[in-house]
C-alpha positions as CSV (number, residue, x, y, z in Angstrom):
1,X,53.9,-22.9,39.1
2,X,55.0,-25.9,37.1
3,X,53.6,-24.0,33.5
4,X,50.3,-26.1,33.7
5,X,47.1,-24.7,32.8
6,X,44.6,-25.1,35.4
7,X,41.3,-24.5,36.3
8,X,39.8,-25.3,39.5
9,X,36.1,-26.7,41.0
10,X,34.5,-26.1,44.1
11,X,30.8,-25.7,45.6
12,X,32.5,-22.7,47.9
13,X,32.4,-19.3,45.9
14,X,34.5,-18.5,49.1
15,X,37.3,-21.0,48.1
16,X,37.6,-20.1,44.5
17,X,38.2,-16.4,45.3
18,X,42.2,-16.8,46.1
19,X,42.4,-18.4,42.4
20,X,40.1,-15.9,40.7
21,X,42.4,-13.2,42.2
22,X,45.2,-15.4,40.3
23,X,43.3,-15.3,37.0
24,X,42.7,-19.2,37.5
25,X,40.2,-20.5,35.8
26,X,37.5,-21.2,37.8
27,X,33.6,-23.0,38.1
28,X,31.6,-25.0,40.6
29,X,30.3,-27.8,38.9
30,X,32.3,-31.1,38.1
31,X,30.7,-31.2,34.9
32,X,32.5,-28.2,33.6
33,X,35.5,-29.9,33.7
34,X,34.8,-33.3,31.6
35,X,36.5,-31.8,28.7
36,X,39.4,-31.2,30.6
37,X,43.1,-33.7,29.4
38,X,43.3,-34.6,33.6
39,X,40.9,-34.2,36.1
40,X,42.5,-34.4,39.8
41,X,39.6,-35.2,42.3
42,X,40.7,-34.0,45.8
43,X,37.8,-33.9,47.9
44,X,37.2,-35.0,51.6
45,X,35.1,-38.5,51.3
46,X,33.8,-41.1,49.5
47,X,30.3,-39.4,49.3
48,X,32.0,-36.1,47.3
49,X,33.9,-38.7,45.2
50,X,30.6,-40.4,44.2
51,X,29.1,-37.4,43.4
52,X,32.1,-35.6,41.8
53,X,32.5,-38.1,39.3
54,X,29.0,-39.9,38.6
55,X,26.6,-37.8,40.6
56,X,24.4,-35.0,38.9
57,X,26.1,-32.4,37.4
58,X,29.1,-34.6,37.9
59,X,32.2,-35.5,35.5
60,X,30.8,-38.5,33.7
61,X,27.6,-36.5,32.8
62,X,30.0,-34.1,30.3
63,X,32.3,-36.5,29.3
64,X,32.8,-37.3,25.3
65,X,33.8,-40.9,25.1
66,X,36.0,-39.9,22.0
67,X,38.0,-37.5,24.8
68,X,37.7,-38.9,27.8
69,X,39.9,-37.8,30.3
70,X,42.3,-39.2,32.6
71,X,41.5,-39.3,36.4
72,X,43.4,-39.1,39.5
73,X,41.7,-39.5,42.5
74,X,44.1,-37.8,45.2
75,X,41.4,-37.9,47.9
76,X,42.1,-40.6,51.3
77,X,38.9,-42.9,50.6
78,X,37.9,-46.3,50.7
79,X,39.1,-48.7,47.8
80,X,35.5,-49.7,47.2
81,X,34.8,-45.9,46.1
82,X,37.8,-45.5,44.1
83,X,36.6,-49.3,42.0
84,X,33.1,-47.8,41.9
85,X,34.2,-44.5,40.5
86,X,36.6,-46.2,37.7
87,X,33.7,-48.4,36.6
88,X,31.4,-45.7,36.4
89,X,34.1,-43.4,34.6
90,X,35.0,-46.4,32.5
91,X,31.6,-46.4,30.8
92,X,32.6,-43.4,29.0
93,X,36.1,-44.3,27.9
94,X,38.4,-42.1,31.4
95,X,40.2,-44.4,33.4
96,X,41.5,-43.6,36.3
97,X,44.3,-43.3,39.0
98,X,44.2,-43.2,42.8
99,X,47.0,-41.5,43.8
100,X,46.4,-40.4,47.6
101,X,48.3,-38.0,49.1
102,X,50.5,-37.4,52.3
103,X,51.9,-34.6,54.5
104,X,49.6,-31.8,54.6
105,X,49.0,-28.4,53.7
106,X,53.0,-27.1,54.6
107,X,54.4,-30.1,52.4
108,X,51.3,-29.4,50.1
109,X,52.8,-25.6,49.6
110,X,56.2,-27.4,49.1
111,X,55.2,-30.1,46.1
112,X,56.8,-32.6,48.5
113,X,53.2,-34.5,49.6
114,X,54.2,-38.0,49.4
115,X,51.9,-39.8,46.3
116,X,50.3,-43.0,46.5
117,X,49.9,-44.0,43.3
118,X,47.7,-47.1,41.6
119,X,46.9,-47.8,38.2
120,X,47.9,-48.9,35.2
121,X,51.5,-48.4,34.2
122,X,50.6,-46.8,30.7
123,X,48.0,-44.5,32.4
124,X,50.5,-43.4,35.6
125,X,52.9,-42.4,32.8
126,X,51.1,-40.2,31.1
127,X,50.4,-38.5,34.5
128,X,53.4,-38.8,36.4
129,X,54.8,-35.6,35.0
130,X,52.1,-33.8,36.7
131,X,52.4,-35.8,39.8
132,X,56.2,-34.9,40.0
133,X,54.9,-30.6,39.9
134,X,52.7,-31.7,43.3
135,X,54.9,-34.1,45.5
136,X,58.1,-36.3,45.8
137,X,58.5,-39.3,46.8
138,X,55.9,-41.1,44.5
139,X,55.1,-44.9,45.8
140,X,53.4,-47.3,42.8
141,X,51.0,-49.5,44.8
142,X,49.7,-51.9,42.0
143,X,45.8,-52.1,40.5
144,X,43.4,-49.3,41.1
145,X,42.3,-49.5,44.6
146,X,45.4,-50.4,46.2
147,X,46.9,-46.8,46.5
148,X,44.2,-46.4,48.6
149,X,44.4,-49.2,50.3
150,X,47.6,-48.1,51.7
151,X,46.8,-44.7,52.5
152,X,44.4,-46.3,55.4
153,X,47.8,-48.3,56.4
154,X,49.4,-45.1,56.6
155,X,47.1,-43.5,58.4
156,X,46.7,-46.1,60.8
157,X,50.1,-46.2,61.5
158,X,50.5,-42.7,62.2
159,X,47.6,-42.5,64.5
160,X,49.0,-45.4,66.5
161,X,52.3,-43.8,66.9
162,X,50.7,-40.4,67.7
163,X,48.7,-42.5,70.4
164,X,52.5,-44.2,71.7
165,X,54.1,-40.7,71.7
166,X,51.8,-39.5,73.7
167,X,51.4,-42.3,76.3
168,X,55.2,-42.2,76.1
169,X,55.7,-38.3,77.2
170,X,53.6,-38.8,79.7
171,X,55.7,-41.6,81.1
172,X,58.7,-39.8,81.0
């Protein structure tokens, strides 16, 4: 909606049907994608991270060093796996952002997810634009890592208050 040209990854033929039907762009291998300006990694853990970006058939195996892309790692994982990611991507010239999201598939349909974002400031610029098509507000969070790093805050916090709403209505 935002006049980007995507294309989008998945193992599921089933998932990729909806953007076939939208003359999306389409494949199920990581790989496919290495010549791509920005690849957005949203998967759901740090073992599909891992093999998304350095596993076989993954990004870094298709990546040119002379055209590396950039990377934004939207997924809720561990710091540890978004470092281990960027070193491995780093070997072939794509550096990366974790930008983790917030709020779901409603505020996902919206573009108002909030965006944890960590990385370099050069590198955020360059994807910030795209960033601002998927979600407002936008929270910098420092060095690679860190964006993570806070989503796990985040989600701690809301569980907790989920767990104190509850216990609280049932007080009442």
């Amino acid at each position: 909606k935002a006049g980007y040209t995507v294309s989008v990854c998945d193992i599921r033929e089933a998932a990729l049907e909806p953007f076939r039907a939208k003359g999306v762009a389409t494949c199920t291998r990581a790989v496919d994608l290495a010549h791509a300006d920005l690849v957005i990694v949203m998967v759901g853990n740090d073992g599909e991270v891992a093999q998304v970006t350095a596993g076989p058939g993954g990004l870094l195996t298709g990546i040119d060093p002379d055209r590396a892309p950039l990377v934004a790692i939207m997924s809720s994982v561990l710091p540890q796996t978004i470092a281990d990611a960027a070193q491995a991507l780093a070997t072939k010239n794509a550096v990366v952002i974790d930008a983790p999201v917030s709020g779901g598939p409603v505020r996902a349909a919206e573009a108002t997810m909030s965006i944890m974002a960590a990385g370099s400031d050069e590198v955020f610029a360059k994807m910030k634009p795209v960033f601002d098509a998927l979600g407002r507000p936008i929270f910098r969070c420092g060095p690679v890592g860190s964006a993570a790093g806070v989503k796990i805050v985040n989600n701690i916090l809301g569980v907790a208050n989920m767990l104190l709403m509850n216990e609280a209505a049932h007080l009442a």
